[in-house]
C-alpha positions, 0 to 999 in steps of 0.5 A, a space after each residue: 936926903 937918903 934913898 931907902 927901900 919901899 916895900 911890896 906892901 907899901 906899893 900896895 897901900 900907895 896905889 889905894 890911896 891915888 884910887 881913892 884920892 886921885 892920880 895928882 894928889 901927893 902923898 902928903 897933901 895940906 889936907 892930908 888928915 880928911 884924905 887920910 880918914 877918907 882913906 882910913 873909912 874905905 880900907 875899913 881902918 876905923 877903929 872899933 867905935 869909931 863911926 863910919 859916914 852917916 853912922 852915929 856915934 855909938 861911943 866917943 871916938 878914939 884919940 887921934 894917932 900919934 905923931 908919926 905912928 905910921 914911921 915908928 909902925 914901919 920900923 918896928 915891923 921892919 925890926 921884928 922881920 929882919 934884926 938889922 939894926 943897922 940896916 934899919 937904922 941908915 933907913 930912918 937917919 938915925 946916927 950909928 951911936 944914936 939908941 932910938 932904934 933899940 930903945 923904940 922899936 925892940 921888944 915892943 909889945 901891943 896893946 894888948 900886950 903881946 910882943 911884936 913878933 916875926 909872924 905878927 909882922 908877917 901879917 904886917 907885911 902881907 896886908 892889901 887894901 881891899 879893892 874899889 
């Protein structure tokens, strides 16, 4: 077990979510994935296509995210904005001589392919959820 910071932006999130799921709900319920899409569908995080309820399909729905996608976000992120490497890494768990951090979370670049910059996580970091 190891004790890491939460971001202001995470608080924020966290606090979206037991608005929208309840005060008692943990963060990781068994029925994480429908709260998450019903999470998602108020915040307004469906990608493009994707239908929102009682909308139908306009074109077939995007894969579904990648395994732990929101960690690999967060460390990228986190990277982009502080180039502590070994602050980020006692944060993930990673071992001093392990490259994970190097190999997956620097010099990323989007989709698009624009590289994950400071000013992009920024943006990142500055998100809030839109209020209920």
């Amino acid at each position: 077990m190891r004790n890491v910071g939460v971001p202001p932006a995470a608080l924020r999130w966290i606090a979206f979510w037991r608005k929208v799921c309840g005060e008692d709900a943990p963060i990781i319920p068994n029925n994480f994935r429908k709260l998450w899409e019903r999470l998602r569908e108020r915040a307004e995080l469906k990608p493009p296509g994707w239908p929102f309820k009682g909308e139908k399909k306009r074109q077939p729905a995007p894969p579904p995210w990648p395994s732990d996608v929101l960690r690999h976000t967060c460390a990228t992120m986190h990277f982009a904005t502080h180039q502590n490497a070994a602050l980020l890494k006692a944060q993930l768990g990673h071992v001093e001589k392990e490259d994970t951090l190097f190999s997956n979370y620097r010099a990323v670049r989007l989709l698009d392919g624009r590289p994950v910059s400071k000013a992009l996580a920024a943006k990142f970091w500055a998100s809030k959820p839109p209020s209920l």
